[in-house]
C-alpha positions as CSV (number, residue, x, y, z in Angstrom):
1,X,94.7,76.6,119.4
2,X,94.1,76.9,115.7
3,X,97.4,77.4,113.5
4,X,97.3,79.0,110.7
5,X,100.7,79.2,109.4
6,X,101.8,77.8,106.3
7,X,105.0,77.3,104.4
8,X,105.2,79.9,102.5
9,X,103.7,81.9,99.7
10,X,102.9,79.1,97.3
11,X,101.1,77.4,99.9
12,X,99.6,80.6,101.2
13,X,97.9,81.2,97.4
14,X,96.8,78.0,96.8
15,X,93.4,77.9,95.2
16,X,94.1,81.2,93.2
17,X,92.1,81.2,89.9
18,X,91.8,83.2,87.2
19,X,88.9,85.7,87.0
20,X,89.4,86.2,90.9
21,X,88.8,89.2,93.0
22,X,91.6,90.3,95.3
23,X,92.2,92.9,98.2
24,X,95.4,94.0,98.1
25,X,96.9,96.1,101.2
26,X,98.9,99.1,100.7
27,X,99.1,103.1,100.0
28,X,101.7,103.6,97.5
29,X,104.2,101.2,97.9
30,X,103.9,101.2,101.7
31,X,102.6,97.9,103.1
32,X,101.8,96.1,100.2
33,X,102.4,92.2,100.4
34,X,105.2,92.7,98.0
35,X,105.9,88.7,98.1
36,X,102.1,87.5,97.4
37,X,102.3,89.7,94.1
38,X,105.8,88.1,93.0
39,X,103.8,85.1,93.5
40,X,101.0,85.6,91.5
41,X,103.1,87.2,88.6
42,X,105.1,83.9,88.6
43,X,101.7,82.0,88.8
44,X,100.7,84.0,85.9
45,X,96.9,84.3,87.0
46,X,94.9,86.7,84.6
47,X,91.3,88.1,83.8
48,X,91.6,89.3,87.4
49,X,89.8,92.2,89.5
50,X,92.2,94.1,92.4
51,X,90.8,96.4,95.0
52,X,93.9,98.7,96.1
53,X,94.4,102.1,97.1
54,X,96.0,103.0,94.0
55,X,98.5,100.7,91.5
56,X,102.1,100.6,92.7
57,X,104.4,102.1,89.8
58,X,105.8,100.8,86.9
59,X,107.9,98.4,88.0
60,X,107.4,97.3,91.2
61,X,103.8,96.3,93.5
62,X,100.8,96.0,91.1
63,X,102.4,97.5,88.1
64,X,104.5,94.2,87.8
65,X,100.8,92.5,87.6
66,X,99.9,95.3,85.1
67,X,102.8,95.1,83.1
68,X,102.0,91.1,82.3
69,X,98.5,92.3,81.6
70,X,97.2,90.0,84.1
71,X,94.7,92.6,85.8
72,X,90.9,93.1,84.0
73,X,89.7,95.6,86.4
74,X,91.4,98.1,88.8
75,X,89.0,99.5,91.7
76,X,91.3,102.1,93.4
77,X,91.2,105.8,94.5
78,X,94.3,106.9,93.2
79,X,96.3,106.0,89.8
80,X,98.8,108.2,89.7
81,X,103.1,106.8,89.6
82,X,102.1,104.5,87.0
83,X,102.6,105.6,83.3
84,X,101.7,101.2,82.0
85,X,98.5,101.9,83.9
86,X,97.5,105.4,82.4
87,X,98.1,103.7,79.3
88,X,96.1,100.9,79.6
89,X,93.3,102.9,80.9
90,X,93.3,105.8,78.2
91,X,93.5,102.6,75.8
92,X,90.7,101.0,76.8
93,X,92.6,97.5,77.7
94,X,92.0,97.9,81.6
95,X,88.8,98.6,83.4
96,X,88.8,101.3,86.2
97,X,86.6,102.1,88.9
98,X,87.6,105.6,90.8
99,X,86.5,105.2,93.9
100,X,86.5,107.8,96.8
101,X,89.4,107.1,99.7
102,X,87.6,106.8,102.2
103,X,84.5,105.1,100.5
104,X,86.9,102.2,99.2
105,X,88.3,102.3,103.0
106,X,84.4,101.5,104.2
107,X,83.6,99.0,101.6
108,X,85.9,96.7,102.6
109,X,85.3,97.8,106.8
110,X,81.6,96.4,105.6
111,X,82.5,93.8,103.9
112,X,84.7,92.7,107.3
113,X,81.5,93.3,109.4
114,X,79.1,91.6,107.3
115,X,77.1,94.3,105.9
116,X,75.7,94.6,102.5
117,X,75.7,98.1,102.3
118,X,76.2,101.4,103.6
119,X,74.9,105.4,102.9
120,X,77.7,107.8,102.7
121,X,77.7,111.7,101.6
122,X,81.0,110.9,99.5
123,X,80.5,111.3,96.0
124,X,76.8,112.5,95.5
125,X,76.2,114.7,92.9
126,X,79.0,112.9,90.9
127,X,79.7,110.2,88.5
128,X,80.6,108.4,91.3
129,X,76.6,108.8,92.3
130,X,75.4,107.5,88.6
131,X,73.2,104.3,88.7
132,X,73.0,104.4,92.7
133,X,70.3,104.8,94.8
134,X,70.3,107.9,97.0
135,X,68.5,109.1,100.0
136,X,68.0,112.2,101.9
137,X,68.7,111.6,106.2
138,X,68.5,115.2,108.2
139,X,68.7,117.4,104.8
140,X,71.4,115.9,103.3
141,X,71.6,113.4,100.6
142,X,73.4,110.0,100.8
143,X,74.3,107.5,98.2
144,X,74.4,103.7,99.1
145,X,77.6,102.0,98.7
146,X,77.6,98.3,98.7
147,X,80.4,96.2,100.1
148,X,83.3,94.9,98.5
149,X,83.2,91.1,97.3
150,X,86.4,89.4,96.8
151,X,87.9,85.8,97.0
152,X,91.3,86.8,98.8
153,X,92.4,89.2,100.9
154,X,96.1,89.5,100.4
155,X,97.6,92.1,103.7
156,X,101.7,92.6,104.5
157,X,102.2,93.0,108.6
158,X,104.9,93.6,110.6
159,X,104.6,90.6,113.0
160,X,102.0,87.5,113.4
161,X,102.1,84.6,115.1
162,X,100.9,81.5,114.5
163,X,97.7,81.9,115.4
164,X,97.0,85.4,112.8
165,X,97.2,87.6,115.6
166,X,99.1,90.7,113.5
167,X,100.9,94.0,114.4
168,X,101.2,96.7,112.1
169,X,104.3,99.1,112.0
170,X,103.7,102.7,111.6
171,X,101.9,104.5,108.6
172,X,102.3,100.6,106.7
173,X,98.7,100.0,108.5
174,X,96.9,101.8,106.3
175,X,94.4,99.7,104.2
176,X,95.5,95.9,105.3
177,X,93.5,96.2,108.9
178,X,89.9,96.8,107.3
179,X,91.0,94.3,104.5
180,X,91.8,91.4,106.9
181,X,88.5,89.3,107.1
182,X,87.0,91.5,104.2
183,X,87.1,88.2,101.7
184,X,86.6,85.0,101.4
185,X,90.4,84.0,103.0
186,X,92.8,86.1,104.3
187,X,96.1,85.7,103.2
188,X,99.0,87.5,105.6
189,X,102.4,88.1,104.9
190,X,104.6,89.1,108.1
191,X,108.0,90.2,108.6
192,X,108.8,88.3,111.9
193,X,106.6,85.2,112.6
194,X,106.4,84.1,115.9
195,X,105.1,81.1,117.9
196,X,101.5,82.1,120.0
197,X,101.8,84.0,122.7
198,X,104.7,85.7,122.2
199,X,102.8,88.5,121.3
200,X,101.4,91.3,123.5
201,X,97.9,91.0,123.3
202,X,97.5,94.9,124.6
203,X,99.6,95.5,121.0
204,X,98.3,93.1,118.6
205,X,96.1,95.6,116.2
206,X,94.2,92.6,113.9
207,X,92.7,89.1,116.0
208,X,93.7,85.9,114.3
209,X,90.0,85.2,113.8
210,X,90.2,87.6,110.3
211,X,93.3,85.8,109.1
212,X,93.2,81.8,107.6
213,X,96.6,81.8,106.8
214,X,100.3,83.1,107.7
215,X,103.7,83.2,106.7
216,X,106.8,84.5,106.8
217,X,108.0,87.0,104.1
218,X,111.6,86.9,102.2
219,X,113.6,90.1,100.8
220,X,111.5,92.9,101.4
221,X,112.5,95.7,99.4
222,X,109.9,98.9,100.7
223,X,110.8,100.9,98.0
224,X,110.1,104.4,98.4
225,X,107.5,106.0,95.5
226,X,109.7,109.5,95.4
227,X,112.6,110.4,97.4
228,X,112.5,113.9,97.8
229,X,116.1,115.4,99.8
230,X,117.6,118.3,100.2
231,X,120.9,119.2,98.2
232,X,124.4,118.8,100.3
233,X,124.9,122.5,99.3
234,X,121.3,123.7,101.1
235,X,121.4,120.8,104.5
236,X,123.0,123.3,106.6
């Protein structure tokens, strides 16, 4: 058996350079390997390219990389929660690629399976559609969307072991499946690291094969974008 565990996250991110392209899991500030970003704000790695779902907030997930101004180019389908980022973009000191949800969701599946490229409805007849080549299949036009390139994959799971086998816990799926195996190494985070085999393989949602290296995550915050409740007067 191959063991892909490592120490911890400043082992997990050697090889980091600046200028690199990284997948980050997440939707809003669920799931996101909130330990490999500390680590790459301590690092202090700039010039650098993150393909995300959107941009955490202001203080906390990608906006703490924002805030340093170590990120060049977003590529995201959502920017909203983050005032630093709106700034930057309307500013002209950030790069930003809109991309549609479920488009960014495929570019990375392709990327994970090996394919260049893809055709997809999403976006044609948009600026999302400019410079692209388009083709018509059964009456309806198509625009080709290539796959995502990036050096590391960075994904947050519930539990691994130490083979990469990973489980994912509720709605904190989201984007880190597709992203496992989408670059050129996977980096995974987990909450509870256990030895191989301890692990149901009927519930085990990513293979090991799309992960090079594990760890264990410390102090896990999950912060919660907006908590919306109800006052004490109205929760009868």
């Amino acid at each position: 058996m191959i063991r892909k565990t490592v120490l911890n996250v400043k082992e997990a991110l050697d090889g980091i350079e600046d200028g690199m392209t990284f997948m980050l899991g997440g939707f809003g500030l669920c799931g996101i390997p909130e330990n490999a970003i500390s680590e790459m704000v301590r690092l202090g790695v700039k010039n650098i390219t993150c393909i995300s779902n959107n941009a955490g907030v202001d203080d906390f997930g990608l906006g703490l990389l924002l805030k340093k101004r170590q990120i060049k180019k977003m590529i995201s389908s959502y920017v909203g929660e983050n005032a630093e980022f709106e700034r930057q973009m309307l500013a002209g000191e950030l790069q930003v690629e809109l991309t549609p949800q479920g488009t960014l969701a495929e570019k990375c599946r392709a990327a994970q399976a090996g394919f260049p490229a893809f055709y997809t409805p999403a976006g044609y007849g948009t600026e999302v559609a400019e410079g692209k080549e388009t083709r018509e299949f059964n009456g309806k036009m198509y625009v080709l969307e290539a796959a995502f390139k990036a050096d590391f994959a960075l994904i947050k799971a519930w539990k691994g072991d130490e083979a990469g086998n990973l489980i994912f816990k509720g709605t904190a799926r989201n984007f880190n499946p597709c992203m496992c195996g989408a670059a050129k190494i996977t980096v995974a985070e987990v909450e509870e690291l256990v030895p191989a085999g301890h692990l149901d393989p009927n519930q085990i949602h990513v293979p090991g094969i799309f992960v090079q290296r594990i760890f264990q995550g410390k102090q896990y915050e999950k912060r919660i974008e907006q908590r919306t409740v109800r006052s004490r007067a109205n929760a009868g």
